[in-house]
N, C-alpha and C positions, 0 to 999 in steps of 0.2 A: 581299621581306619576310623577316627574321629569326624563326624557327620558335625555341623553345625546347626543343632536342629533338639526340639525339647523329647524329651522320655518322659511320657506321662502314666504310672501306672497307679489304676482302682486298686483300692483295700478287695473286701471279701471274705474277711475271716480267711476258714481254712481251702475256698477256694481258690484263692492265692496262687494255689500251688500250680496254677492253669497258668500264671505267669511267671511262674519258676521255669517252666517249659521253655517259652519263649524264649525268657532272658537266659539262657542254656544254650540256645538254637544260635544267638546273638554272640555270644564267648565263642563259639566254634568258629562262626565267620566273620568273626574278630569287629566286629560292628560296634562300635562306640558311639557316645551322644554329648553334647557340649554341657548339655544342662539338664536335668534329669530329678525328675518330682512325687517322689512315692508317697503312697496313701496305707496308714495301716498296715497291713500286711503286705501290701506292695514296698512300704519302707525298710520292710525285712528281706526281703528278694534286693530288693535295691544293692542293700549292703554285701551280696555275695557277689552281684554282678560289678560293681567296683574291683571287689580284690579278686574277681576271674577266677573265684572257686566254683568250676563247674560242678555239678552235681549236690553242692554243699546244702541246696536250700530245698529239695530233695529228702535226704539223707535226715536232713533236722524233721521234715514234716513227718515222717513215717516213724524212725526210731526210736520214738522216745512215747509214741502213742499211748502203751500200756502203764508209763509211769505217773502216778497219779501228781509227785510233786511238778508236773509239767504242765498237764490243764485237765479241769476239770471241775468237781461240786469239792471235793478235798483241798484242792488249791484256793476254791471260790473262799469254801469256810474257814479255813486257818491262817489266810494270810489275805482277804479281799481283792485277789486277783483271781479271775478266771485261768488267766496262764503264768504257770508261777515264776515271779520275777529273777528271783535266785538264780533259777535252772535255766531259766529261757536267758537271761541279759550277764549274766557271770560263769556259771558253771561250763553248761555248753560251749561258749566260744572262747570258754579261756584252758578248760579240761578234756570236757568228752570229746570234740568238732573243734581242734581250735581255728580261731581265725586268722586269717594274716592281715593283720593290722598296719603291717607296711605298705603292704602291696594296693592296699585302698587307699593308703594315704597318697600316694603316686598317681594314681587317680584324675587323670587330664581335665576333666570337667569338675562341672559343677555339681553340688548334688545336695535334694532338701526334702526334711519330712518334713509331711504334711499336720497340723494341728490344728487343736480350737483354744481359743482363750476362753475358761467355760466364763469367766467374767464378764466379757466383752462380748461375743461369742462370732467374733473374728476369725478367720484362719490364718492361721500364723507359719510363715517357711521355715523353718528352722535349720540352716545350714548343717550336714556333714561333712567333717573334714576329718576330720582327728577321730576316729571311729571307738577310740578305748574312753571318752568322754562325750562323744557324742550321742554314745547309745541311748542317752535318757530322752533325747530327741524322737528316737526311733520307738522307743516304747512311750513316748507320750504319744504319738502317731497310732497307736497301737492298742491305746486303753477304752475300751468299749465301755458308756453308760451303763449303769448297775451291776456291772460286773469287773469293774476296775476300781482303786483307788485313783485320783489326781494325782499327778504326777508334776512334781515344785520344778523349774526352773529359775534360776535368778528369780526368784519372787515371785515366779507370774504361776497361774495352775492349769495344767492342759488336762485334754480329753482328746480321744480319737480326732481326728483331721477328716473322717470321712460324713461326721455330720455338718461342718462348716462347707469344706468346698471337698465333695467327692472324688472329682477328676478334672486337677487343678490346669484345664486345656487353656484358659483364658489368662493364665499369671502367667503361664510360659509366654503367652503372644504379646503380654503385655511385658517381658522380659527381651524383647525382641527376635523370637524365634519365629521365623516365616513356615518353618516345614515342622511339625511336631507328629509325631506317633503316639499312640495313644493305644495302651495294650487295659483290656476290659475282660470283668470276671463274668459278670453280668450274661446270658446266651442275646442271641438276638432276638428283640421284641419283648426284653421283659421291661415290664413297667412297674416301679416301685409302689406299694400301696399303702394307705395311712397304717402310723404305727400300732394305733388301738390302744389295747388295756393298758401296753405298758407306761402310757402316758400319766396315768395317774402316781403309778410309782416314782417314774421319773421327775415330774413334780417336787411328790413330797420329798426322795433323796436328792433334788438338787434346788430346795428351798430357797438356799440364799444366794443363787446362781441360775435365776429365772431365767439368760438366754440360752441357759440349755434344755430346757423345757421347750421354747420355742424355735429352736433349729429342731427338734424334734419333731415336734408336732407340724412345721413344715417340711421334714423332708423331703417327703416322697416328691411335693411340689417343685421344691430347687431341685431334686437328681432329673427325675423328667423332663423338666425346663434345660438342663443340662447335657441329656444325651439327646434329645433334639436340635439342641445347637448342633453339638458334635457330627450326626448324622446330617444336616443341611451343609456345615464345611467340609465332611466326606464325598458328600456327590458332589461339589465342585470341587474336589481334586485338593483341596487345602489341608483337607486333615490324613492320615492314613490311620486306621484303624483294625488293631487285630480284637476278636472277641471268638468266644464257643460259636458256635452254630447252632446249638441246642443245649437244653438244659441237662447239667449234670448231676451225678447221682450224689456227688458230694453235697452235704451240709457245713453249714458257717462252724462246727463243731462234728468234727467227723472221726471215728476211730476206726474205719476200716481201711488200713492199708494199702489193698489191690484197691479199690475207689480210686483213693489218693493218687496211687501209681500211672491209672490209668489217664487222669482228668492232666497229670504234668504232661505223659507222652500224649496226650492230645494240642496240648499248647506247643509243644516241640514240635508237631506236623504241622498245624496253622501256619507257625511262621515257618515252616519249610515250603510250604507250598505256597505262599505266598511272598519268597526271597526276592524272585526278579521283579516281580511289582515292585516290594519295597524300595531296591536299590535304584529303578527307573525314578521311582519320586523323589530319592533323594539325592539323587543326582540330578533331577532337572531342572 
């Protein structure tokens, strides 16, 4: 059933995979959303839960671990992506894992990666529809500070979406969504700290693109400013929000598989054990 109501999911790197779970939990009990807003890694999730490939987003984070043209310091140095573009945005979903590219397109809602205009340093929605041309949306969502090339759109040059707006809770309401879920990689009670050293490099590699420098240097301030929102429209019943309970053993860069495995079937019980909550909110 289609909810009238926003999909909000955080990036997280490869913690992500905590809401691969979820949106897994969500394809079984056939739960759909009108409008639906992914971050980073969450825009990658996003795209499987469209075309109802259970398992798919899964299946990608684990398999391909050992291959260095997939992510790593090989992919970093030979082509300036941490994760390599080739394999992750062509090979994979067109050879190894393909995707069904129809079945997203049928796709009843709405759906948009999150980005930065590093120019501006805006965040930018960027519509998916058409999933074989929109990917560059999803990998501009995707492109991490110092470890990604800018990614060109029609002229403009993105960066990750999770330094601009994190957990874009407030474009959905201001999209007119009253009931929004918000799925978070983050455990409960952590609080984002300043970035530190790598501000000086970030700086200098983004020179001519000063407000990336300073969505940097204020992050931690807008994400905390941001999950205390979240957390005050939670206890009055406005927001629904699933998250870990505690921190996991995954890293934003992880190679251990069982980890991986475990942190997704953790996201898959969250939202199991918390179904009939959900479906009480949004039905109410």
């Amino acid at each position: 059933m289609m909810y009238q109501a926003g999909l909000i999911l955080e990036g997280g790197g490869m913690k992500g995979i905590y809401t691969a779970g979820v949106l897994d939990f969500f394809m079984d009990k056939e739960i759909l959303f009108s409008d639906c807003y992914g971050v980073s890694a969450g825009a990658c999730h996003l795209c499987n839960y469209m075309s109802g490939q259970r398992g798919r987003s899964l299946r990608i984070s684990v398999n391909y671990l050992d291959m260095k043209q997939y992510c790593g310091a090989w992919s970093l140095l030979r082509t300036g992506d941490l994760f390599g573009v080739d394999m992750s945005y062509s090979l994979i979903p067109n050879y190894l894992d393909p995707y069904d590219y129809d079945a997203a397109a049928k796709y009843e809602g709405k759906a948009f990666a999150v980005a930065t205009d590093i120019r501006t340093g805006k965040p930018v929605y960027l519509p998916i529809r058409d999933v074989r041309k929109d990917i560059t949306a999803v990998r501009a969502s995707s492109s991490l500070p110092l470890v990604s090339r800018n990614v060109e759109i029609d002229g403009q040059l993105y960066l990750d979406g999770g330094i601009s707006d994190p957990i874009p809770v407030r474009k959905s309401m201001r999209d007119g969504n009253r009931k929004n879920v918000v799925i978070m990689t983050k455990e409960e009670g952590f609080v984002r700290e300043p970035v530190g050293a790598q501000l000086a490099l970030i700086r200098a590699r983004y020179l001519r693109y000063p407000k990336v420098y300073e969505l940097m240097r204020e992050r931690h301030l807008s994400y905390n400013t941001t999950v205390k929102y979240i957390e005050e429209k939670r206890q009055k019943g406005e927001l629904f929000v699933i998250r870990p309970k505690q921190k996991s053993e995954v890293g934003r860069i992880e190679k251990d598989k069982e980890k991986m495995t475990a942190l997704y079937e953790k996201g898959y019980l969250d939202a199991q054990e918390c179904y009939a909550e959900l479906l009480e909110y949004l039905r109410g």
